[in-house]
N, C-alpha and C positions, 0 to 999 in steps of 0.2 A: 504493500500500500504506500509506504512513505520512504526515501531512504537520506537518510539523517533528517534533513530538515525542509528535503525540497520535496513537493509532491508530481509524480506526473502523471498529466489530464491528457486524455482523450479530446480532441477536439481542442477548442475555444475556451478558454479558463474564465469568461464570463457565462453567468448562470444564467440570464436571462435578458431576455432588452425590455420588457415590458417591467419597469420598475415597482414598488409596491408603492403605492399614491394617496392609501387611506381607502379607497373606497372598490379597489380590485381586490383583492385580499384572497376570492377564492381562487381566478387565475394565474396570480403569482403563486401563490402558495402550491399549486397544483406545478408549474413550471421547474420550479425549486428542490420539489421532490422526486418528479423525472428527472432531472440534472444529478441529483445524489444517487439514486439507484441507479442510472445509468454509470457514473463513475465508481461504483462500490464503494460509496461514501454515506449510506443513507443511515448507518449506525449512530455516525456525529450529531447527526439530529435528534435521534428520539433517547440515545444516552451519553450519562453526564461525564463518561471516562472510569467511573469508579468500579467500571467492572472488569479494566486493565490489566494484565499483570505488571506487580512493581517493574519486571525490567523491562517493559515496555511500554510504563506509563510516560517517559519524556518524547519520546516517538509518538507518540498518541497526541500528546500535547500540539507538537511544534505542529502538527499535521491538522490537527485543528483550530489553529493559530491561523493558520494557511485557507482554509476552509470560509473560516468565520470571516476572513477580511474579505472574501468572494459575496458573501452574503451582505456584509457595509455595504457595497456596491451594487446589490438591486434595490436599494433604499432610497425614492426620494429625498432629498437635502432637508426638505420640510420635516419630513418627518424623523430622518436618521438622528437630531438632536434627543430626542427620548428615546435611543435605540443604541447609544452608542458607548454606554457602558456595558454593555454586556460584550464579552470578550470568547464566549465559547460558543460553538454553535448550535448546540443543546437551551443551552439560556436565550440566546437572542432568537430561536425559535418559540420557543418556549412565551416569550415576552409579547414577538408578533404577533402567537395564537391569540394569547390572552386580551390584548388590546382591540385588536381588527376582527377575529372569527366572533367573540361576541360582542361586538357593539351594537345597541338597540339600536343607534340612528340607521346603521346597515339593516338589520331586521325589519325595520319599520318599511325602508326604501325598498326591499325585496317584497315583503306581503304587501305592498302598496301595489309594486309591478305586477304580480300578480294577479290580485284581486281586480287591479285595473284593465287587465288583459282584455282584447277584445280582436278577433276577426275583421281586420279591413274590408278585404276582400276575399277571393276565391282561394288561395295563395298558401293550400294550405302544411305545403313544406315549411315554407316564413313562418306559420301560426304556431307553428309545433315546434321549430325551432327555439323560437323567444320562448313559449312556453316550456319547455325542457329546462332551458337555461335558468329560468325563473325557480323551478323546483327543485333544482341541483341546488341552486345559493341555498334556500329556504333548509332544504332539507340536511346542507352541510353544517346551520346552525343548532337545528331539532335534536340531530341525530347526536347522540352521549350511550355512554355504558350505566354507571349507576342510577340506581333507582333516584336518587333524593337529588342529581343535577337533570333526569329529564325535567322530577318538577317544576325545579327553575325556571328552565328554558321553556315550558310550556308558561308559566307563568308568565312572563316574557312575551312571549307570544298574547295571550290573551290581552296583555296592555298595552298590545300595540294594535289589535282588534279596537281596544276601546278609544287610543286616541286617533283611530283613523275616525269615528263616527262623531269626535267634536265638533261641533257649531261653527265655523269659520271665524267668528268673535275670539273663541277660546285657543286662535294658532300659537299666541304670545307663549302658553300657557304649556303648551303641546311641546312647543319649542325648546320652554326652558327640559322638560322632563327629557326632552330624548338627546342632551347638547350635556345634562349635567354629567360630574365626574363620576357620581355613585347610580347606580339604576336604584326605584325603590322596588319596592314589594309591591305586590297584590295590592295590599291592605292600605301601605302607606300610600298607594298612589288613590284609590276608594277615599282615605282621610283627606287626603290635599283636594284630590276634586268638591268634594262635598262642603270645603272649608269655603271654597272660590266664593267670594262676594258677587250680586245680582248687578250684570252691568249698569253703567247710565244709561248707555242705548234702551237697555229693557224696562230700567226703572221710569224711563221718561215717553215710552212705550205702554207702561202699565198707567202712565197718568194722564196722557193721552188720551188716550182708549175712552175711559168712563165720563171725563169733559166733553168730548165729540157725540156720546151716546145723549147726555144733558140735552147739550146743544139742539139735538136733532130733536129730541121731545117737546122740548122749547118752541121749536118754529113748528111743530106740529102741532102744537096743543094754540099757541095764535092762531096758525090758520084756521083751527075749527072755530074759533070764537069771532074770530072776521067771519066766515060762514056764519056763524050764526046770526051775526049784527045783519050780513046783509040780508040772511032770511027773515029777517024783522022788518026792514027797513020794506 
């Protein structure tokens, strides 16, 4: 695999040209992993070295040393600043999953595609294409092993069900919950909706309403009594 400190690659010692951007996450990541298994490197990613043997933990090392600076390099600049302490390749995978695979703003933007999907026309190679695509992201976040992280992610799921059905009023609102740094819960997010104060729009809406109903009585109950003046007269 390594010999002393240098590695040799197959090919093009870059991983990928389509950088990771924030919002690809499942294409690179899918690119990244062909690129390692294709070089007999895919071990550096999903372990941490500690299952080396001592005399061959510094070989291990430099080679991963080697690896991980290939992986700096399909990072955005944007984004390589929160990415660039981590030094092995295991960790800085480890880090991209956990930032990009579940971010709710990406969930929300996939079930939105989804659910937004519709049939232009007849075309329906193109229909089922986008649609495939749509069910691969969705499904790449759903899909876990333990029982107590599907709930999550179903969780998850379900509040992004609920903020797609908000009122166009409440995007502010929508906005902050899927931009914050912590996702909440079920519950917590049921408490902050429920907390939301009644807009002015609606407030001045609900005062409207019953003034105009007056109003209308008003000039109806005159004109009966003008009818009646002039059936007198």
């Amino acid at each position: 695999m390594a010999s002393g400190s240098t590695l040799s690659f197959s090919g093009s010692p870059s991983i990928t040209s389509e950088k990771l951007n924030g919002k690809n996450y499942l294409s690179w990541s899918a690119a990244v992993e062909m690129w390692f298994l294709g070089q007999g490197h895919y071990d550096h990613l999903e372990r941490d070295g500690s299952h080396v043997p001592t005399e061959k933990a510094d070989q291990w090392k430099q080679a991963d040393f080697q690896l991980c600076a290939l992986l700096w390099q399909s990072v955005e600049p944007k984004l390589f600043v929160s990415l660039r302490a981590f030094k092995t390749c295991h960790s800085f995978w480890k880090k991209a999953q956990s930032i990009y695979a579940n971010d709710i703003q990406r969930l929300y933007d996939t079930t939105n595609k989804l659910a937004s999907l519709k049939m232009a026309d007849h075309d329906m190679v193109s229909f089922m294409t986008e649609a495939q695509s749509a069910v691969e992201e969705l499904r790449m976040f759903l899909e876990v092993d333990p029982l107590e992280d599907i709930k999550k992610k179903l969780d998850k799921f379900y509040m992004v069900l609920i903020l797609r059905a908000l009122h166009p009023d409440f995007d502010h609102l929508r906005d902050q919950l899927l931009t914050s740094h912590e996702v909440p819960s079920m519950e917590t997010l049921t408490t902050r909706l429920l907390r939301v104060p009644v807009s002015q729009t609606q407030e001045a809406h609900e005062l409207v309403e019953p003034s105009v109903m007056v109003a209308t009585r008003g000039r109806g109950g005159r004109g009966t009594r003008g009818g009646g003046r002039g059936g007198r007269g």
